[in-house]
PASEBA-1860 file (N, C-alpha, C; in nm, 3 decimals):
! residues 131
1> XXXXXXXX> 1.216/-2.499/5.361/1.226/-2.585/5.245/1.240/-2.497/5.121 ~ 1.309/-2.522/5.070/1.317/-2.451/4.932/1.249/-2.479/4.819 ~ 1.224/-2.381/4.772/1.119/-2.393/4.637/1.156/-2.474/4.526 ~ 1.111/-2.512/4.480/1.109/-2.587/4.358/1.167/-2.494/4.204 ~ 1.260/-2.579/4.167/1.218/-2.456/3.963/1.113/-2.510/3.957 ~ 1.144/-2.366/3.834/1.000/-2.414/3.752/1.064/-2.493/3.647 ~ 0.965/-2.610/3.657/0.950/-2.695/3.576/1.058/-2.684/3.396 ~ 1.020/-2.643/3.320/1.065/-2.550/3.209/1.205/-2.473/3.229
9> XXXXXXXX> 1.192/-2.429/3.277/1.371/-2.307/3.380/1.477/-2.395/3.290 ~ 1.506/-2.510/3.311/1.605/-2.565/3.249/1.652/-2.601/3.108 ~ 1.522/-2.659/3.025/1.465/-2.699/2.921/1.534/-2.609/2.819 ~ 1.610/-2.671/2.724/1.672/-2.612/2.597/1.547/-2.529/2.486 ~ 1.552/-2.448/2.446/1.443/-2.421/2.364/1.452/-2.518/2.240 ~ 1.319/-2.507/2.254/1.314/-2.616/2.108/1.382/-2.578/1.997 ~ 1.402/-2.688/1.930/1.443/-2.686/1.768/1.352/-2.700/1.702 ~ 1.357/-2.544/1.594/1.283/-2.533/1.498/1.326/-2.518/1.391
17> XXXXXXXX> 1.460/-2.558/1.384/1.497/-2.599/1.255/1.409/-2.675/1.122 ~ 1.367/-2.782/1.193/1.283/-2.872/1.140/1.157/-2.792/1.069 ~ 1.089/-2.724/1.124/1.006/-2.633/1.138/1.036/-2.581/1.059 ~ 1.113/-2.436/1.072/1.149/-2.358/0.981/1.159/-2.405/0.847 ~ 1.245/-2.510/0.850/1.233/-2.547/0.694/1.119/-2.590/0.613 ~ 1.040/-2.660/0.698/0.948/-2.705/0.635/0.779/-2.616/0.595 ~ 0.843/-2.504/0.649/0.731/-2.348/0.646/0.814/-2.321/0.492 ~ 0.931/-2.277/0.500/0.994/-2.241/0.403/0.975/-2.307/0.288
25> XXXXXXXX> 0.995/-2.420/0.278/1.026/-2.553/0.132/0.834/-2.525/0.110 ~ 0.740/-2.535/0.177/0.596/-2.457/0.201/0.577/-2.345/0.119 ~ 0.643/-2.211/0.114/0.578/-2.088/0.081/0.692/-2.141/-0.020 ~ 0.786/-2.190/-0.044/0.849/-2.192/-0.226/0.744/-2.217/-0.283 ~ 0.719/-2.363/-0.256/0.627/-2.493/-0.282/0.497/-2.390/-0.368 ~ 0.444/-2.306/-0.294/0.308/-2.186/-0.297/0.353/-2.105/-0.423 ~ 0.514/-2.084/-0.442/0.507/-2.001/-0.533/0.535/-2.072/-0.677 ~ 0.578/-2.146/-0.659/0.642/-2.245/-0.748/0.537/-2.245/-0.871
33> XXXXXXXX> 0.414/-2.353/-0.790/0.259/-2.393/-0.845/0.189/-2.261/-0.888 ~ 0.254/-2.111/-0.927/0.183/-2.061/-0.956/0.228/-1.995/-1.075 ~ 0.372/-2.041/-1.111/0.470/-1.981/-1.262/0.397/-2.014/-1.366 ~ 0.396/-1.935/-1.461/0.358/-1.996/-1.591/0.463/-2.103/-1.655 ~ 0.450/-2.171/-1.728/0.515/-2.312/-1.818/0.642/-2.221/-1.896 ~ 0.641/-2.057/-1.931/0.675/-1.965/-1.991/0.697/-1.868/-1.973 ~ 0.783/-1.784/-1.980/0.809/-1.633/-2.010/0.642/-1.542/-2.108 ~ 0.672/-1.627/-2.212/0.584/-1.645/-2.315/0.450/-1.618/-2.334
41> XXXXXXXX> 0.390/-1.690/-2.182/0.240/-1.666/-2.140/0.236/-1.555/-2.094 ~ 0.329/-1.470/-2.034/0.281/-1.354/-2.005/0.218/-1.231/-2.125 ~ 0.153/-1.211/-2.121/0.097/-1.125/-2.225/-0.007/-0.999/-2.128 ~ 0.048/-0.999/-2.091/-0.024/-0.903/-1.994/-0.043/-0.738/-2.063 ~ -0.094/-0.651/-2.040/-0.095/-0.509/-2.069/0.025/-0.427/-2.039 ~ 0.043/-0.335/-2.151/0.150/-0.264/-2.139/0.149/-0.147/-2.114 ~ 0.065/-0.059/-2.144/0.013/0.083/-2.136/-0.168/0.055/-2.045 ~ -0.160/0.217/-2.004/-0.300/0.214/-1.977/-0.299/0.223/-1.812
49> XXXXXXXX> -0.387/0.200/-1.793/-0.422/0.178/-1.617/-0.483/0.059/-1.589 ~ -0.436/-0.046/-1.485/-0.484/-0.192/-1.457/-0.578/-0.211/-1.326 ~ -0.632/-0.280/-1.320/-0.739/-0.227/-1.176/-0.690/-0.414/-1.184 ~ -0.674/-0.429/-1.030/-0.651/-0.578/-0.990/-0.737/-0.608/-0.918 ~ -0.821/-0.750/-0.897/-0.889/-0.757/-0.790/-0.849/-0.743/-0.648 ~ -0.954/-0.771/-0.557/-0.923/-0.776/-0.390/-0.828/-0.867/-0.358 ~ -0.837/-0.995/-0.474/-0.778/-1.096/-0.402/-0.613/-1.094/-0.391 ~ -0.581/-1.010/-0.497/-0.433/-0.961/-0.553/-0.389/-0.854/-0.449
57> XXXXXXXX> -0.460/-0.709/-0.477/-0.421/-0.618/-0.432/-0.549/-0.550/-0.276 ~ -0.519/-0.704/-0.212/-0.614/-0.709/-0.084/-0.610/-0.543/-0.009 ~ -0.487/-0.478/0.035/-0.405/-0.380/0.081/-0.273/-0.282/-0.002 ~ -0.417/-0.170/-0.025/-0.365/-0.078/-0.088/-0.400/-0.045/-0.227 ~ -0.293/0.013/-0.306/-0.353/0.049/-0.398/-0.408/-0.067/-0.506 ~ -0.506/-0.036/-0.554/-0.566/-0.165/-0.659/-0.569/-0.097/-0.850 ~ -0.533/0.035/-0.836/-0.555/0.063/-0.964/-0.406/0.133/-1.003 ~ -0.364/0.056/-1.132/-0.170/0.114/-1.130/-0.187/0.160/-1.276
65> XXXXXXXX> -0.121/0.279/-1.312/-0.118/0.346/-1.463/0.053/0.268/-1.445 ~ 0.043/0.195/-1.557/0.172/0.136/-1.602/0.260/0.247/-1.700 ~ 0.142/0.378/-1.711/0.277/0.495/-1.774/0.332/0.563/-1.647 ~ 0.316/0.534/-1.544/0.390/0.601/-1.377/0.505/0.450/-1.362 ~ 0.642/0.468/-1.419/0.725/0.401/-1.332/0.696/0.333/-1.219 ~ 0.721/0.390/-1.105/0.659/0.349/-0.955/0.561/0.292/-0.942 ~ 0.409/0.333/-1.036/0.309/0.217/-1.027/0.332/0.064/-1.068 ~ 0.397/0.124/-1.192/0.411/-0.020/-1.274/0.468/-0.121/-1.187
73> XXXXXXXX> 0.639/-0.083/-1.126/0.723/-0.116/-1.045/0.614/-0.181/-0.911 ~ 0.537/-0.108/-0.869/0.414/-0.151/-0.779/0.326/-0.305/-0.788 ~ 0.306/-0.261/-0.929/0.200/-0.328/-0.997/0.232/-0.484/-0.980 ~ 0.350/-0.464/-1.053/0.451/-0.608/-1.049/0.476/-0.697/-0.954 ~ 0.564/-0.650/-0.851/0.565/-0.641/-0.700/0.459/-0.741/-0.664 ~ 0.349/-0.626/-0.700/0.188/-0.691/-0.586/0.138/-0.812/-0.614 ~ 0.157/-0.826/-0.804/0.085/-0.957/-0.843/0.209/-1.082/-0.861 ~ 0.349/-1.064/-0.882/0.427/-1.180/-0.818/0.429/-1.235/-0.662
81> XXXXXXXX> 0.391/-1.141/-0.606/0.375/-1.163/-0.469/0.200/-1.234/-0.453 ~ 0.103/-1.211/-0.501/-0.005/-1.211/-0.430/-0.061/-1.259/-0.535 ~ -0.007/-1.270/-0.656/-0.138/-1.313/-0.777/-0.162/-1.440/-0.815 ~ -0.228/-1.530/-0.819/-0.262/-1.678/-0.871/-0.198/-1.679/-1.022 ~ -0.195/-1.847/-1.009/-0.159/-1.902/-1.178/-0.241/-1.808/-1.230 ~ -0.362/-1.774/-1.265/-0.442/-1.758/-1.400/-0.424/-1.558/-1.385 ~ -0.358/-1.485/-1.252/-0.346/-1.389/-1.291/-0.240/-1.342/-1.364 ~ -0.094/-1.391/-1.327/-0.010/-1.404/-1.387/0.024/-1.363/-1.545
89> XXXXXXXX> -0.025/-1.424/-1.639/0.000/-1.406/-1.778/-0.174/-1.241/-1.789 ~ -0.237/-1.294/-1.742/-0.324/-1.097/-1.714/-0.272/-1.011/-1.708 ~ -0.189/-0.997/-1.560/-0.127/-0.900/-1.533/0.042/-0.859/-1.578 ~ 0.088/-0.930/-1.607/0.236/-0.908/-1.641/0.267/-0.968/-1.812 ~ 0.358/-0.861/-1.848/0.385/-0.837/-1.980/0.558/-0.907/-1.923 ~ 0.588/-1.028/-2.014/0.738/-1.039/-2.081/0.835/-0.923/-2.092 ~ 0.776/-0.888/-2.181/0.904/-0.804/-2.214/0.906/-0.667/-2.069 ~ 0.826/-0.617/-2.045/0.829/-0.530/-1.900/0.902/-0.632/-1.790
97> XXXXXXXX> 0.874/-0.712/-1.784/0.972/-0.808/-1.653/1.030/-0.822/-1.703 ~ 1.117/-0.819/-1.815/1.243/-0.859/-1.811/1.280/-0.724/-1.840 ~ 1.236/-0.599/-1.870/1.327/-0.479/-1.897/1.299/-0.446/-1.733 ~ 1.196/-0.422/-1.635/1.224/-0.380/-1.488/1.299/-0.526/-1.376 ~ 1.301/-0.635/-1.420/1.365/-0.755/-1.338/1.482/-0.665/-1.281 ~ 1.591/-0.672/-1.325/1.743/-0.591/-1.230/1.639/-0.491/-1.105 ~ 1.568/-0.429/-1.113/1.556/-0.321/-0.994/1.425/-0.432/-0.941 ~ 1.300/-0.494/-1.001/1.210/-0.556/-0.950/1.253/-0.658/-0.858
105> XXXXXXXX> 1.358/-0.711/-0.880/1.419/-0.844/-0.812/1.435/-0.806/-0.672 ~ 1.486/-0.637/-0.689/1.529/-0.600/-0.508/1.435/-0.608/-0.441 ~ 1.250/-0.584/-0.501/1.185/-0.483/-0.442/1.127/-0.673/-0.410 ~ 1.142/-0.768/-0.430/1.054/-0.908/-0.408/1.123/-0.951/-0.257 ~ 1.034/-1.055/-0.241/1.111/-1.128/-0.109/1.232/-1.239/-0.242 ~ 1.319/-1.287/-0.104/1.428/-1.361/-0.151/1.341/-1.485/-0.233 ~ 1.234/-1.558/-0.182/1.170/-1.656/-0.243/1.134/-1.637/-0.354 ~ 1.067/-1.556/-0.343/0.993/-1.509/-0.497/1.148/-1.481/-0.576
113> XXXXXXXX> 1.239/-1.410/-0.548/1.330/-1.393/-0.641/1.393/-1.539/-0.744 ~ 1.381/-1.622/-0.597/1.479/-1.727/-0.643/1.431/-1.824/-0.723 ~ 1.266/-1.821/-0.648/1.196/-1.950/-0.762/1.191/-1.854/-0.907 ~ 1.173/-1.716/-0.917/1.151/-1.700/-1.066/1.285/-1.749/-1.133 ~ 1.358/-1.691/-1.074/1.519/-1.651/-1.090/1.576/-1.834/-1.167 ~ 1.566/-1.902/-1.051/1.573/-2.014/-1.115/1.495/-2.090/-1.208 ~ 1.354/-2.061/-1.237/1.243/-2.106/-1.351/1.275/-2.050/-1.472 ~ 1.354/-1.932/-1.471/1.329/-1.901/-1.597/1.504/-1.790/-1.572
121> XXXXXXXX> 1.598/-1.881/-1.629/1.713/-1.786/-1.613/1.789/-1.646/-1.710 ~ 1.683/-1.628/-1.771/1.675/-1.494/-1.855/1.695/-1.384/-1.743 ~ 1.619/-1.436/-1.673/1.566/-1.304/-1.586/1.706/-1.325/-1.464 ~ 1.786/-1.421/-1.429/1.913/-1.452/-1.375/1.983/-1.383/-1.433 ~ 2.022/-1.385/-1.588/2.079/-1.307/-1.696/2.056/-1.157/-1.702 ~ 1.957/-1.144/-1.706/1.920/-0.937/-1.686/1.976/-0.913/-1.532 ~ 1.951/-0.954/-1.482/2.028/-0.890/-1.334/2.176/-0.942/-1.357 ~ 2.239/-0.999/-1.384/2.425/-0.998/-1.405/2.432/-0.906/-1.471
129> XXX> 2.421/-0.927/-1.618/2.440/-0.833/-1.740/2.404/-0.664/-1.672 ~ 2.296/-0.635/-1.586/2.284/-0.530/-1.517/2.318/-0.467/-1.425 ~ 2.412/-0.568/-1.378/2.457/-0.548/-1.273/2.624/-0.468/-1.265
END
């Protein structure tokens, strides 16, 4: 007698289309709720050295001298990626995101690029014009 398939053997893999998107439209959704109303609110520090909490800079470095390029570039990075509404206008200075945006934009995920990118199209504008 011959064996049986297994059960599954045939079975199309699921569609996670559905899925996928709805993880995705999710982590926008996450970043979205955390923009300031403004460019404006950012008032963050410009010089000096910034120490971020755990909750920001969980992994890795937590203390960035914004006179080291690469930290600053770091700095940025860590708290668009990882920082809440109320760190936001703390940690980041206006006018620094919009003079590092063209090279900061590479160093973000595509999400983060696009919700800033589209919230506030100055920063759409510095990357053409820089480009």
């Amino acid at each position: 007698m011959a064996a049986s398939p297994h059960p599954h053997a045939s079975a199309p893999p699921p569609d996670l289309s559905g899925a996928h998107a709805d993880d995705l439209a999710l982590y926008r959704a996450k970043f979205i709720q955390r923009l300031p109303k403004s460019l404006e609110e950012l008032d963050g520090p410009t010089q000096g050295v910034v120490e971020l909490p755990l909750h920001v800079a969980w992994s890795g470095l937590t203390s960035y001298d914004l006179g080291k390029p690469r930290q600053r570039m770091g700095l940025y990075r860590t708290v668009l990626h990882e920082g809440l509404r109320e760190d936001l206008p703390r940690y980041l200075n206006k006018d620094l995101l919009l003079q590092m945006w063209p090279i900061l934009r590479t160093l973000t995920g595509r999400t983060v690029r696009t919700v800033w990118e589209d919230t506030f199209p100055q920063l759409a504008d510095r990357a053409r014009t820089a480009a």
